[in-house]
mmCIF file of the protein (N, C-alpha, C, O) and its ligand, coordinates in Angstrom:
data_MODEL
# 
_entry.id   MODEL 
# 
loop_
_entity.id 
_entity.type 
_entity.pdbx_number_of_molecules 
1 polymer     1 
2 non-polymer 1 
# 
_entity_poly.entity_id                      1 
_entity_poly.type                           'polypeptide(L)' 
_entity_poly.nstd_linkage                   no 
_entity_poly.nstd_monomer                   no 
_entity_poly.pdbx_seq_one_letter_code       
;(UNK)(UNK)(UNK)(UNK)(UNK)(UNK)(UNK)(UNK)(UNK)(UNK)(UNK)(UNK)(UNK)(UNK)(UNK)(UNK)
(UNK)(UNK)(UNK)(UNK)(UNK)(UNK)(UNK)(UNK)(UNK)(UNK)(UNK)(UNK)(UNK)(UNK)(UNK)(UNK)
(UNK)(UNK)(UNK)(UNK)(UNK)(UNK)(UNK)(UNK)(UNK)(UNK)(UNK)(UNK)(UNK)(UNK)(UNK)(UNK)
(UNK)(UNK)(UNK)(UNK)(UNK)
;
_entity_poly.pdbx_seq_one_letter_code_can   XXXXXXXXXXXXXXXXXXXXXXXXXXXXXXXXXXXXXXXXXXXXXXXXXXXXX 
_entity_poly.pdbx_strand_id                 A 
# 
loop_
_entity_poly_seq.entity_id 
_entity_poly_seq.num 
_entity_poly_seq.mon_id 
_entity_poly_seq.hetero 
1 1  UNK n 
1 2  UNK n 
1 3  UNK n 
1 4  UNK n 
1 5  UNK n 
1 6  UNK n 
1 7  UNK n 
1 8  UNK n 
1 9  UNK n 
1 10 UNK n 
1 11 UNK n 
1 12 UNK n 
1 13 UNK n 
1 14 UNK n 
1 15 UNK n 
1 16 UNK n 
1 17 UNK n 
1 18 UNK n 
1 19 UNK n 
1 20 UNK n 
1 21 UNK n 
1 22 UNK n 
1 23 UNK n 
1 24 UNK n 
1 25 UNK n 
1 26 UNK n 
1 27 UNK n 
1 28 UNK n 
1 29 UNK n 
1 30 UNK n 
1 31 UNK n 
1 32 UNK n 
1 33 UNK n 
1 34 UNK n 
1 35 UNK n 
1 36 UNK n 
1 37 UNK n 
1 38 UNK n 
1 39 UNK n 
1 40 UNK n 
1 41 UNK n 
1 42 UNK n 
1 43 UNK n 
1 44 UNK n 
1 45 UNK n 
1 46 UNK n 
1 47 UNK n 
1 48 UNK n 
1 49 UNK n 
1 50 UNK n 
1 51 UNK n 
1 52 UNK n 
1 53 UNK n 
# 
loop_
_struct_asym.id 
_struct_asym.entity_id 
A 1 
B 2 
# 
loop_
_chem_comp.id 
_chem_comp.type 
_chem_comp.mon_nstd_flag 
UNK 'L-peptide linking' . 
ZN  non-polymer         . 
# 
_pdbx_entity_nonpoly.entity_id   2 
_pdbx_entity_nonpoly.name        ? 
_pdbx_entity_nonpoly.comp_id     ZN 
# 
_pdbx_nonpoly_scheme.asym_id         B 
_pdbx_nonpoly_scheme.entity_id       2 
_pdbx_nonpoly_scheme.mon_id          ZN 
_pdbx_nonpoly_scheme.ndb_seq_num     1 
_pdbx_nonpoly_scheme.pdb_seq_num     101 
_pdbx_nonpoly_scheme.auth_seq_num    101 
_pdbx_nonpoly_scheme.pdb_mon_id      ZN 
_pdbx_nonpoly_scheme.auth_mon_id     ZN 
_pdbx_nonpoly_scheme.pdb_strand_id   A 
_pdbx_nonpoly_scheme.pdb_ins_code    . 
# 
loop_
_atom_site.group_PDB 
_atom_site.id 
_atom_site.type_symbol 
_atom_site.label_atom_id 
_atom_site.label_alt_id 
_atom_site.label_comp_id 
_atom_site.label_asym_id 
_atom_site.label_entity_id 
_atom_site.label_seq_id 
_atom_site.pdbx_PDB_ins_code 
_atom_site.Cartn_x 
_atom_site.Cartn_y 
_atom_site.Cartn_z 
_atom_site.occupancy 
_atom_site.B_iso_or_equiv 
_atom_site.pdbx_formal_charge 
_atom_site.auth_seq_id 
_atom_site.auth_comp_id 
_atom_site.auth_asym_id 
_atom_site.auth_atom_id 
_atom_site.pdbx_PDB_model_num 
ATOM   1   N  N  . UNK A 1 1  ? 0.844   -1.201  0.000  1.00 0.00 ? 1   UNK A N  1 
ATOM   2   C  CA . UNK A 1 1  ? 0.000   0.000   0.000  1.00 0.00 ? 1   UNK A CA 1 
ATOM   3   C  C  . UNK A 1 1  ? 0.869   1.236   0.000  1.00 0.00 ? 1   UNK A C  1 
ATOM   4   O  O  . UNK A 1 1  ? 2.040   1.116   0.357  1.00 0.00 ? 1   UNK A O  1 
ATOM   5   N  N  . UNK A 1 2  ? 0.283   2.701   -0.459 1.00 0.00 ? 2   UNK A N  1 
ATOM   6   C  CA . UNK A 1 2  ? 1.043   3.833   -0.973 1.00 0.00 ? 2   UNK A CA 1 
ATOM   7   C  C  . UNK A 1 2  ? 0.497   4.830   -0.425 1.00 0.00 ? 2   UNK A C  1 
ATOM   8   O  O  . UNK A 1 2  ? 0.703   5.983   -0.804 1.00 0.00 ? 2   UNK A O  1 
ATOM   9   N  N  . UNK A 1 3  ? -0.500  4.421   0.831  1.00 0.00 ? 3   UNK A N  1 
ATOM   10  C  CA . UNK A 1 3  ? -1.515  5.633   1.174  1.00 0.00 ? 3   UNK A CA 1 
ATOM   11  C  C  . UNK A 1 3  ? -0.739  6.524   1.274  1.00 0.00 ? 3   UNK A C  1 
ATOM   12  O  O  . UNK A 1 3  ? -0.928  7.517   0.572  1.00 0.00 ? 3   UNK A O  1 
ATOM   13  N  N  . UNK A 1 4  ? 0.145   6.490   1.977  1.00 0.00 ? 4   UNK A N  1 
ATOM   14  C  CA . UNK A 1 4  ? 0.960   7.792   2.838  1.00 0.00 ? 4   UNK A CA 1 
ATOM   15  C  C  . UNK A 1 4  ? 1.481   8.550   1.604  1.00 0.00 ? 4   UNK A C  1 
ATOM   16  O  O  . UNK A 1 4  ? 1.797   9.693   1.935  1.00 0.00 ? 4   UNK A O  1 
ATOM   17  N  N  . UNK A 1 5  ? 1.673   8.317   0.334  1.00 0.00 ? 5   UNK A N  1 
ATOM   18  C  CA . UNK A 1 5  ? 2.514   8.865   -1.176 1.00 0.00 ? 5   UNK A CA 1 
ATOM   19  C  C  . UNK A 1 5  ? 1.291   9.872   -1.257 1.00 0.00 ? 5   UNK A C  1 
ATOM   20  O  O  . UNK A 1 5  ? 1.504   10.867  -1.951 1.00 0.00 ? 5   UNK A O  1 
ATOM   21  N  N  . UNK A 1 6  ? 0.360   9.800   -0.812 1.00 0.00 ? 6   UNK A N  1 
ATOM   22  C  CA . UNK A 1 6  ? -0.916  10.799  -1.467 1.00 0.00 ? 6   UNK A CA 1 
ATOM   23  C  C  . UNK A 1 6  ? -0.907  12.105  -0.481 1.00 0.00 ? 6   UNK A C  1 
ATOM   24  O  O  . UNK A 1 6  ? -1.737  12.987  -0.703 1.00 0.00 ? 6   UNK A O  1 
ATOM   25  N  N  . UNK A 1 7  ? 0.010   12.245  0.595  1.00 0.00 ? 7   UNK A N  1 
ATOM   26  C  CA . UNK A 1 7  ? 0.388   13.548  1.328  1.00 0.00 ? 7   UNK A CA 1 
ATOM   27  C  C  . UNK A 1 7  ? 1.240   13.676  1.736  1.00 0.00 ? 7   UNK A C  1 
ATOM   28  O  O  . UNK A 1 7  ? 1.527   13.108  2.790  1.00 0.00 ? 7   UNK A O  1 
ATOM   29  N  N  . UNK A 1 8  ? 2.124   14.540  1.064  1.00 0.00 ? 8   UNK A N  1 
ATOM   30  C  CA . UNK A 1 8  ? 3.697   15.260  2.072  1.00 0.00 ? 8   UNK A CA 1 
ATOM   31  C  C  . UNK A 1 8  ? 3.881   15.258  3.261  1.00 0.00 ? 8   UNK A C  1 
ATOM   32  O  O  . UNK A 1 8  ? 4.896   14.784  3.772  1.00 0.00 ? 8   UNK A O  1 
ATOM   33  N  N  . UNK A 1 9  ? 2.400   16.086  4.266  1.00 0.00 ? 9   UNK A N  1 
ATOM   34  C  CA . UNK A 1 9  ? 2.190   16.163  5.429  1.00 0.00 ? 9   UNK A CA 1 
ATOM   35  C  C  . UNK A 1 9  ? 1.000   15.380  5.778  1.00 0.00 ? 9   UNK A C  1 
ATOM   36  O  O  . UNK A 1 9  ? 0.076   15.110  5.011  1.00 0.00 ? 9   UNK A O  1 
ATOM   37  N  N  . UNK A 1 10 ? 1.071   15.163  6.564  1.00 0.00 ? 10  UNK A N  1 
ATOM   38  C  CA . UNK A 1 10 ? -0.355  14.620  7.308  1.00 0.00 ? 10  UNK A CA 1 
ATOM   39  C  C  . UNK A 1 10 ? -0.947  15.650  7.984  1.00 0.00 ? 10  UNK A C  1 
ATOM   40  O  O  . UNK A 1 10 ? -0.248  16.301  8.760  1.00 0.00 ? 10  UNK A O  1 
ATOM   41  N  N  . UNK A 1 11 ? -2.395  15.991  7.800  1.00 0.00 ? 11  UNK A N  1 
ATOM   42  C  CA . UNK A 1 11 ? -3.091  16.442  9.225  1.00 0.00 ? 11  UNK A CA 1 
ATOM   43  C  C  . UNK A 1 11 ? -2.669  15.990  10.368 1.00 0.00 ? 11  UNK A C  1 
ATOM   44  O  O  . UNK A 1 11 ? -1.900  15.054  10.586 1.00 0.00 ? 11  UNK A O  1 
ATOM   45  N  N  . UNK A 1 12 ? -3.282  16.796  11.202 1.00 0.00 ? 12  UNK A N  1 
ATOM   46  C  CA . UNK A 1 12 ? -2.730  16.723  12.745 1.00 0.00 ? 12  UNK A CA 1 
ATOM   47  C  C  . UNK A 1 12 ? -3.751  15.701  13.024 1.00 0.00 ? 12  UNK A C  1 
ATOM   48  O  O  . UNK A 1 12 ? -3.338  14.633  13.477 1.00 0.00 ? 12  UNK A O  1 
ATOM   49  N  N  . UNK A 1 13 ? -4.764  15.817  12.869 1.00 0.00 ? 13  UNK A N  1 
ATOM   50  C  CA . UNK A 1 13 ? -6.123  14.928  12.889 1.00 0.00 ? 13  UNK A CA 1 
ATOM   51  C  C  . UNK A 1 13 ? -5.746  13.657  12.474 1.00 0.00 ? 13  UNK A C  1 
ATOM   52  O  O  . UNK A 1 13 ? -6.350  12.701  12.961 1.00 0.00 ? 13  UNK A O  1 
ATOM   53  N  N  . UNK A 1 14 ? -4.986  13.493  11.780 1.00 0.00 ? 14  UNK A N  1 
ATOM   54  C  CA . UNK A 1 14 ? -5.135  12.102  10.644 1.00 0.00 ? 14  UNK A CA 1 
ATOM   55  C  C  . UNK A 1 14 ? -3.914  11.554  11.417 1.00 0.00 ? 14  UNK A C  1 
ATOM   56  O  O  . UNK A 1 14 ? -3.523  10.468  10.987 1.00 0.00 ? 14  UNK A O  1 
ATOM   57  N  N  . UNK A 1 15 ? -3.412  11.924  12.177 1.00 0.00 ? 15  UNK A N  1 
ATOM   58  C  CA . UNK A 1 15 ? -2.456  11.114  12.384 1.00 0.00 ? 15  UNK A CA 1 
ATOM   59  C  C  . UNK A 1 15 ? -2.495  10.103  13.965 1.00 0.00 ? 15  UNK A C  1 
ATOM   60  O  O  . UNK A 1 15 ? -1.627  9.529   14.622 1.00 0.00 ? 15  UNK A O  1 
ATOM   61  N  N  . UNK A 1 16 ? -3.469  10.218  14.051 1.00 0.00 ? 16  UNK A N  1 
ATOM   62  C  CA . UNK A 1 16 ? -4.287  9.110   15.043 1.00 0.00 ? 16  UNK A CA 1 
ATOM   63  C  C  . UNK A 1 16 ? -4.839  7.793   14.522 1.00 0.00 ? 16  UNK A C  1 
ATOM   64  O  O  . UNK A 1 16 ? -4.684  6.630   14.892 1.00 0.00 ? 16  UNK A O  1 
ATOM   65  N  N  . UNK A 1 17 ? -5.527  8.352   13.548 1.00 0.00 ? 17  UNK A N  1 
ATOM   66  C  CA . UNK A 1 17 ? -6.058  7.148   12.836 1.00 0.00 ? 17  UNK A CA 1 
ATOM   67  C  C  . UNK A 1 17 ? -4.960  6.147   11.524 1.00 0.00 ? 17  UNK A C  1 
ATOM   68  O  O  . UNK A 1 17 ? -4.236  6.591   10.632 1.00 0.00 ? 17  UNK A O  1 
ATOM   69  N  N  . UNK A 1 18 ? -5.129  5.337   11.749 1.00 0.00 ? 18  UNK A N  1 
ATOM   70  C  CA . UNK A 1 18 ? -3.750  4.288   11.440 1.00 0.00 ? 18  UNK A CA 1 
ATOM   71  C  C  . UNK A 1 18 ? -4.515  3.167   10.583 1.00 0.00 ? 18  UNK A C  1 
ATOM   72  O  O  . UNK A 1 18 ? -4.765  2.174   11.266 1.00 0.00 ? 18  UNK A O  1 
ATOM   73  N  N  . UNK A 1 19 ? -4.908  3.096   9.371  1.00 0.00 ? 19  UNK A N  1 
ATOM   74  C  CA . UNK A 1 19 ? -5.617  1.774   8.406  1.00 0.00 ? 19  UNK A CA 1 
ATOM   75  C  C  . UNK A 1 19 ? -4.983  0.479   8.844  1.00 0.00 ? 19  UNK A C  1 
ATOM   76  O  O  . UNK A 1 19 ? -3.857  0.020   8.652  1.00 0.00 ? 19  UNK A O  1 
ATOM   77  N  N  . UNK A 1 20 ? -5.412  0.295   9.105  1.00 0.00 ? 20  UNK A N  1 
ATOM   78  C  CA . UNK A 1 20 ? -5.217  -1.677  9.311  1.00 0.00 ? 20  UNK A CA 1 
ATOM   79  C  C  . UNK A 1 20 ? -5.791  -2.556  8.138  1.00 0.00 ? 20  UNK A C  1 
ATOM   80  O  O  . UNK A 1 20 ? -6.739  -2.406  7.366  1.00 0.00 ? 20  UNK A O  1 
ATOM   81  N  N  . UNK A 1 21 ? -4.750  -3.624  8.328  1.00 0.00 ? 21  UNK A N  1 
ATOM   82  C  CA . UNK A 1 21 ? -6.255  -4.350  7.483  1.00 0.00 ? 21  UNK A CA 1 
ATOM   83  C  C  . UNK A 1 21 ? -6.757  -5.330  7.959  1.00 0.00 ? 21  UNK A C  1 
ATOM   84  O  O  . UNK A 1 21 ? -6.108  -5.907  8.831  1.00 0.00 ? 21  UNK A O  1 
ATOM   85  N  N  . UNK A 1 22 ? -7.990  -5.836  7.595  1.00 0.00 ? 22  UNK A N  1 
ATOM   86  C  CA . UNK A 1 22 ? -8.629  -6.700  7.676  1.00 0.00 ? 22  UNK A CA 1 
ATOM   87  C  C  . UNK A 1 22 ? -8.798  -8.188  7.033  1.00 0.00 ? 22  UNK A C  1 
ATOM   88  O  O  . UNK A 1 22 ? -8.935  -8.298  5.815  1.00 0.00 ? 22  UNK A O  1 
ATOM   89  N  N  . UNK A 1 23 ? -8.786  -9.128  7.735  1.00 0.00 ? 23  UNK A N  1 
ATOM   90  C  CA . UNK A 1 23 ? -9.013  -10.633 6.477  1.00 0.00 ? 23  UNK A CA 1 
ATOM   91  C  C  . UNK A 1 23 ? -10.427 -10.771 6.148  1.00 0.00 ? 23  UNK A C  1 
ATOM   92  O  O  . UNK A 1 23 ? -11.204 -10.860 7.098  1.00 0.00 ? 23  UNK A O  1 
ATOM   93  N  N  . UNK A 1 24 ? -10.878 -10.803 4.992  1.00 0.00 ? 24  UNK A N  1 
ATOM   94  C  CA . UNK A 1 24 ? -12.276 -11.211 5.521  1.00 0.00 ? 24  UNK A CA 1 
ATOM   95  C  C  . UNK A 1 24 ? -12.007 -12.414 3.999  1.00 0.00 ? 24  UNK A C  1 
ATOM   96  O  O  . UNK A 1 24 ? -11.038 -12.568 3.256  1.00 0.00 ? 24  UNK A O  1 
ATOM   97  N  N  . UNK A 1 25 ? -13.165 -12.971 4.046  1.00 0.00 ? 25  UNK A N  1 
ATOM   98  C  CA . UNK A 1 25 ? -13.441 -14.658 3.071  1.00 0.00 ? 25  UNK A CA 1 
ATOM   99  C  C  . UNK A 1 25 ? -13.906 -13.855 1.886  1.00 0.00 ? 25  UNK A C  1 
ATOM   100 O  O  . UNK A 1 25 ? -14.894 -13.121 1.904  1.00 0.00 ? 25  UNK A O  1 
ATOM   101 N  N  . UNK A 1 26 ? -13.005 -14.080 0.713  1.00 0.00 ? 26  UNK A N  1 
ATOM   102 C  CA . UNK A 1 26 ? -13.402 -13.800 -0.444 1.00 0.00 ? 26  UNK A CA 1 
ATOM   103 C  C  . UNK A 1 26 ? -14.521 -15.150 -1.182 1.00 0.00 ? 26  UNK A C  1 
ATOM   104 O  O  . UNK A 1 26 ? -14.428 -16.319 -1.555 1.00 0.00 ? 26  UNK A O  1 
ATOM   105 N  N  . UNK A 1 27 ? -15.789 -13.811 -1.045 1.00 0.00 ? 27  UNK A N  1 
ATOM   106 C  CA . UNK A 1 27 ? -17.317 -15.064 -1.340 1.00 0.00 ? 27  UNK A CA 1 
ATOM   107 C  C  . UNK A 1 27 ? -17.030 -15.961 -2.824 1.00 0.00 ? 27  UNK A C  1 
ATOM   108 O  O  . UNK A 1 27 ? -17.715 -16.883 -3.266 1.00 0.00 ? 27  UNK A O  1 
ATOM   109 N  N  . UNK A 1 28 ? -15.913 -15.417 -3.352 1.00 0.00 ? 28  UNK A N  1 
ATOM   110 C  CA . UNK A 1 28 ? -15.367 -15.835 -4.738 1.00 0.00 ? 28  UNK A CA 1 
ATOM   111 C  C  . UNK A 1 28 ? -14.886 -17.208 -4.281 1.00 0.00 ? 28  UNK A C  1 
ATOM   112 O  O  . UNK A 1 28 ? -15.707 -18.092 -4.036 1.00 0.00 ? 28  UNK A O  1 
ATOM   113 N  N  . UNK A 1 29 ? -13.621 -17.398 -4.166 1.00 0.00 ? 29  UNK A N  1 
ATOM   114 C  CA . UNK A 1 29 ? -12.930 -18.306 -3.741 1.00 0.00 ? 29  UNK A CA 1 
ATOM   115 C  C  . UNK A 1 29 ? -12.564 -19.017 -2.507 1.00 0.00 ? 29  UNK A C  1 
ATOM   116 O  O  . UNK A 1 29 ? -11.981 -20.098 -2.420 1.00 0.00 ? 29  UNK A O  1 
ATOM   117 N  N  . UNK A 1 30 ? -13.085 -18.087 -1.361 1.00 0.00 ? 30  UNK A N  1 
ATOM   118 C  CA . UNK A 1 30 ? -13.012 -18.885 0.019  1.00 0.00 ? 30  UNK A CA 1 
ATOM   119 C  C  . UNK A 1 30 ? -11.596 -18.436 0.881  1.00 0.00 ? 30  UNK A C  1 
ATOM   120 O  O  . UNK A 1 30 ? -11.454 -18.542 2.099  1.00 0.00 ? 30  UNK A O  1 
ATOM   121 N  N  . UNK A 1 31 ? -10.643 -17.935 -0.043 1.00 0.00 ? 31  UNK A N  1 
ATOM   122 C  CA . UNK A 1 31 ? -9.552  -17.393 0.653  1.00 0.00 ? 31  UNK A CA 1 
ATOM   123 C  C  . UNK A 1 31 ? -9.581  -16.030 1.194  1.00 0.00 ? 31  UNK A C  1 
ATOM   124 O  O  . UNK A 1 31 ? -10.259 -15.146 0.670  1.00 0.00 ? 31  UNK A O  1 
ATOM   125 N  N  . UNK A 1 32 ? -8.786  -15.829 2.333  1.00 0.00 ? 32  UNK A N  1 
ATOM   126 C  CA . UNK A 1 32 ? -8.503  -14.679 2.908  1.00 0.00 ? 32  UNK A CA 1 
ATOM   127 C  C  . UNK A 1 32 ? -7.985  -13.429 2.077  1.00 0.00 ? 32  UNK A C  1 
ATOM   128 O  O  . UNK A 1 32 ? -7.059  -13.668 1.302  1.00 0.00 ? 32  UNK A O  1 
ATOM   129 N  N  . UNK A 1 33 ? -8.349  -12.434 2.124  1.00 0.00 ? 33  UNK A N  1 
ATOM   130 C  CA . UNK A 1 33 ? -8.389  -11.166 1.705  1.00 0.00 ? 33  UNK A CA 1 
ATOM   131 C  C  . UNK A 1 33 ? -8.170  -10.265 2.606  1.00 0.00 ? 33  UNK A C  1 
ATOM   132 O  O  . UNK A 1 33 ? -8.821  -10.268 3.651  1.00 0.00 ? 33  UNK A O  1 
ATOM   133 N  N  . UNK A 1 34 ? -6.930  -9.067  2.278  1.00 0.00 ? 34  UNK A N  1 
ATOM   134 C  CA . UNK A 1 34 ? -7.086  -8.043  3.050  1.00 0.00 ? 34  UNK A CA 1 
ATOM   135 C  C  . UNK A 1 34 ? -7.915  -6.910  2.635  1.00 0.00 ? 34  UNK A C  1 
ATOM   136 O  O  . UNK A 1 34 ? -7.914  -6.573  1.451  1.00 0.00 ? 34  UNK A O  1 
ATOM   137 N  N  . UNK A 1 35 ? -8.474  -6.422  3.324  1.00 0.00 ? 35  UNK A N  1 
ATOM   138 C  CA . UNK A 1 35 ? -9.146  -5.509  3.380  1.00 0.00 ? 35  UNK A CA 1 
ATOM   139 C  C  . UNK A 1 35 ? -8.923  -3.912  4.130  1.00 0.00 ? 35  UNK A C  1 
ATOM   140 O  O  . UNK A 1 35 ? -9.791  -3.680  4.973  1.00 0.00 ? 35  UNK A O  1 
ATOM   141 N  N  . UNK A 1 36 ? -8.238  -3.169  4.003  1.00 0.00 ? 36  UNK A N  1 
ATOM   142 C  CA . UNK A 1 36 ? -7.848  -2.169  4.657  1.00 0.00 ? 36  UNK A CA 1 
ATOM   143 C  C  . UNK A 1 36 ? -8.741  -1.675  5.310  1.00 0.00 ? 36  UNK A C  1 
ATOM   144 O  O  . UNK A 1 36 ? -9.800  -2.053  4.808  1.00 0.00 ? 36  UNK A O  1 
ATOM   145 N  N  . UNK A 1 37 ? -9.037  -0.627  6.698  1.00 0.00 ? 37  UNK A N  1 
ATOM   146 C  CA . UNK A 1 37 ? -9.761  0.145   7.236  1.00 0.00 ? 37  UNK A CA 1 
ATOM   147 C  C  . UNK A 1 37 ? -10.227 1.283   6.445  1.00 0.00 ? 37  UNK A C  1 
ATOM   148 O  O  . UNK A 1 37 ? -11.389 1.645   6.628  1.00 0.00 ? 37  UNK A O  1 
ATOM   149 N  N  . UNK A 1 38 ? -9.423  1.972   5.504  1.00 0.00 ? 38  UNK A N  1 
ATOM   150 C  CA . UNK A 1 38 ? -9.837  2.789   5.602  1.00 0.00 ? 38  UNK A CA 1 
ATOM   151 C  C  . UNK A 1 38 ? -10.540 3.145   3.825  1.00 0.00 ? 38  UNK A C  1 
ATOM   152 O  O  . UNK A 1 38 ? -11.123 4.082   3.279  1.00 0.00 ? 38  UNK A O  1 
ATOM   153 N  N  . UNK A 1 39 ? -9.924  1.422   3.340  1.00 0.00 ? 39  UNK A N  1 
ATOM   154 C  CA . UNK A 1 39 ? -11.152 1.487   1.835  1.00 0.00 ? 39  UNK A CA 1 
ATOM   155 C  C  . UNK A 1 39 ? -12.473 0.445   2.302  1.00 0.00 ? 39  UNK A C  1 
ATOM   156 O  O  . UNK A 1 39 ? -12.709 -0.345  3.216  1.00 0.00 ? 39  UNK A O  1 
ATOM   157 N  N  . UNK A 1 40 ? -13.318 1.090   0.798  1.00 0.00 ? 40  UNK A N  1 
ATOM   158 C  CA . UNK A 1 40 ? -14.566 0.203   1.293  1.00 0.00 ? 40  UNK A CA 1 
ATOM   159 C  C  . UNK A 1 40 ? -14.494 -1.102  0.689  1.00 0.00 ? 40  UNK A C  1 
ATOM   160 O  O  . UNK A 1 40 ? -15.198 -2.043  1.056  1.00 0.00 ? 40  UNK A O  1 
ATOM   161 N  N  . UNK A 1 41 ? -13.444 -1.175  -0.454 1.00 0.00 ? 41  UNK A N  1 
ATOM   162 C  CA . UNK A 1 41 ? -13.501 -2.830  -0.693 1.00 0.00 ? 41  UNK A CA 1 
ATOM   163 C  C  . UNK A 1 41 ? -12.239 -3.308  -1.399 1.00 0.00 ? 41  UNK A C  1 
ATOM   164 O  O  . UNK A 1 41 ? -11.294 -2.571  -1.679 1.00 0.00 ? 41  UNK A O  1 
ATOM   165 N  N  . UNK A 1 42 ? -12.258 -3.668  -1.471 1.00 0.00 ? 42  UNK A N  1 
ATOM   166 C  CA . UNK A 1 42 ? -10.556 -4.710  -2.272 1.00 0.00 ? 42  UNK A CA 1 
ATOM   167 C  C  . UNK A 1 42 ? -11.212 -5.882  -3.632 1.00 0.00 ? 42  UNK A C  1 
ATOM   168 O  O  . UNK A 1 42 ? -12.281 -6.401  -3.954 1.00 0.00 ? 42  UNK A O  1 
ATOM   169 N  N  . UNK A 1 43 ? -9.953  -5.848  -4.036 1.00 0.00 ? 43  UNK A N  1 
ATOM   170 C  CA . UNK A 1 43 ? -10.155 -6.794  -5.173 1.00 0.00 ? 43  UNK A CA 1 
ATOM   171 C  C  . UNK A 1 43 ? -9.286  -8.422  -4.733 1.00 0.00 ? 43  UNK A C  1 
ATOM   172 O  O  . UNK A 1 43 ? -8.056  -8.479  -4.752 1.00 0.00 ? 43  UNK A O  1 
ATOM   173 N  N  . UNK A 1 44 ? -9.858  -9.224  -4.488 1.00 0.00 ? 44  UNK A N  1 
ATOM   174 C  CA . UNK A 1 44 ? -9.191  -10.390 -4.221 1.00 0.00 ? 44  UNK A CA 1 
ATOM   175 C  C  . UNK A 1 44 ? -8.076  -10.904 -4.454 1.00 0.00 ? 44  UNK A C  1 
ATOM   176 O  O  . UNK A 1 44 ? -8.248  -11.981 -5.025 1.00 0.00 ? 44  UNK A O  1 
ATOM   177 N  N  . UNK A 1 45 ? -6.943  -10.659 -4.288 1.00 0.00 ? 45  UNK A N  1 
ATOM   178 C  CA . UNK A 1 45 ? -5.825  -11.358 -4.744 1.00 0.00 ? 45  UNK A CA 1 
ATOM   179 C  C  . UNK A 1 45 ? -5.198  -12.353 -5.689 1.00 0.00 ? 45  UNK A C  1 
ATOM   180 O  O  . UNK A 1 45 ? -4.254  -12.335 -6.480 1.00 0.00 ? 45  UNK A O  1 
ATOM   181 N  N  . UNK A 1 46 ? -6.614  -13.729 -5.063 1.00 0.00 ? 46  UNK A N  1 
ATOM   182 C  CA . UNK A 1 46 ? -6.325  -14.680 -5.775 1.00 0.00 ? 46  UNK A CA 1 
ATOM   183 C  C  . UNK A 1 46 ? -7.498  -14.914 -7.480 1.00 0.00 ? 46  UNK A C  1 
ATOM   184 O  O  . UNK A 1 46 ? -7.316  -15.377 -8.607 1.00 0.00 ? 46  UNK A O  1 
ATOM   185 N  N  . UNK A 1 47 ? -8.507  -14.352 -6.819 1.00 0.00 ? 47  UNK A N  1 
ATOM   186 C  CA . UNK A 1 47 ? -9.570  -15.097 -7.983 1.00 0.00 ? 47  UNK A CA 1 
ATOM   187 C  C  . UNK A 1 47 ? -10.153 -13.588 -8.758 1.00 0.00 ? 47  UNK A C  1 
ATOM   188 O  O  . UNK A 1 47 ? -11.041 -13.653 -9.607 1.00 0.00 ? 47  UNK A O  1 
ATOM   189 N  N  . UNK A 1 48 ? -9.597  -12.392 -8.389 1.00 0.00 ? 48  UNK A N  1 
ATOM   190 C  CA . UNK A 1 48 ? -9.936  -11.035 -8.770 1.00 0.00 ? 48  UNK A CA 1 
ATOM   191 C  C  . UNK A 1 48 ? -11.144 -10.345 -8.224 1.00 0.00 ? 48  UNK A C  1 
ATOM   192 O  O  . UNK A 1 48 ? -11.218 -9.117  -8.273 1.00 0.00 ? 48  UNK A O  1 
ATOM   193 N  N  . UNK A 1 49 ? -12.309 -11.242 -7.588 1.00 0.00 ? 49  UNK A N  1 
ATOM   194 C  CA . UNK A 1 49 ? -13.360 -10.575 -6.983 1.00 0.00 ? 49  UNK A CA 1 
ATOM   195 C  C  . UNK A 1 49 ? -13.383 -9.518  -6.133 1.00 0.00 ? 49  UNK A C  1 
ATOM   196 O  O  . UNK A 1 49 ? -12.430 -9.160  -5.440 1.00 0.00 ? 49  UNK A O  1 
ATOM   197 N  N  . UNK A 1 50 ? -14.326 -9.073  -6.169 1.00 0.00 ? 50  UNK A N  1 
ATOM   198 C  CA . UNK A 1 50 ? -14.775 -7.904  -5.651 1.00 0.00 ? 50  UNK A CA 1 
ATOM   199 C  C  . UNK A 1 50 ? -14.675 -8.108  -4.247 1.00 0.00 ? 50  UNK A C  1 
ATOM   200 O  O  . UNK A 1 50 ? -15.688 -8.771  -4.027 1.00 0.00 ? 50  UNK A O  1 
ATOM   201 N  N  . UNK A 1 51 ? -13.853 -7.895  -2.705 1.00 0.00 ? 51  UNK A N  1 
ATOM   202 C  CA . UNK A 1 51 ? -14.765 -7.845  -1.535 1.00 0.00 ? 51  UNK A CA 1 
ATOM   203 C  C  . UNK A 1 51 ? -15.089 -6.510  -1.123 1.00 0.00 ? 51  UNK A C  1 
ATOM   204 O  O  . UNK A 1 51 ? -14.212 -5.648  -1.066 1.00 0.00 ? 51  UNK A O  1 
ATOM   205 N  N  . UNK A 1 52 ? -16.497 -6.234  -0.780 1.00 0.00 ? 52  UNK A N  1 
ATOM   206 C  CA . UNK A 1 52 ? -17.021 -5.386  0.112  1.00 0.00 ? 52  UNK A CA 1 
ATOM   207 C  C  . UNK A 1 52 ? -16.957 -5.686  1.553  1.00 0.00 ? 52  UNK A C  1 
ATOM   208 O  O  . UNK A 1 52 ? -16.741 -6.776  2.084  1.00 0.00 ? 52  UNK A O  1 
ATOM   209 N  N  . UNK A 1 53 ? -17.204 -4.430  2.151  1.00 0.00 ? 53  UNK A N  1 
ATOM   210 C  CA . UNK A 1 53 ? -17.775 -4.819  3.616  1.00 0.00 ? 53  UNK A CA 1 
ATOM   211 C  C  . UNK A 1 53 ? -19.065 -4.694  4.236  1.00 0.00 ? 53  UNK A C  1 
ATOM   212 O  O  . UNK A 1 53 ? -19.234 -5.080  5.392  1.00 0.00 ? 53  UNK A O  1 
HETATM 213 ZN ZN . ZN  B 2 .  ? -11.137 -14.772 -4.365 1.00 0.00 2 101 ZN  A ZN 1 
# 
């Protein structure tokens, strides 16, 4: 991930909040997927699907 490339500085605000990611079951294929905090969905790694949350 490149989030941080999209600002020189950070807000003062923003720099509390920290994206994680998440695994959740890609309904595609059954494998684990990350999912970051702070997007609303990812593209599966393995099988290209869509996950939402
Ligand atoms: Zn998949």
């Amino acid at each position: 991930m490149s989030t941080e490339l999209k600002y020189k500085g950070k807000p003062a605000c923003a720099e509390k909040y920290v994206p994680v990611p998440e695994y959740v079951v890609c309904p595609g294929c059954g494998k684990e997927a990350e999912l970051w905090s702070d997007e609303e969905q990812a593209a599966c790694a393995c099988c290209g699907g869509i996950i939402g949350r």
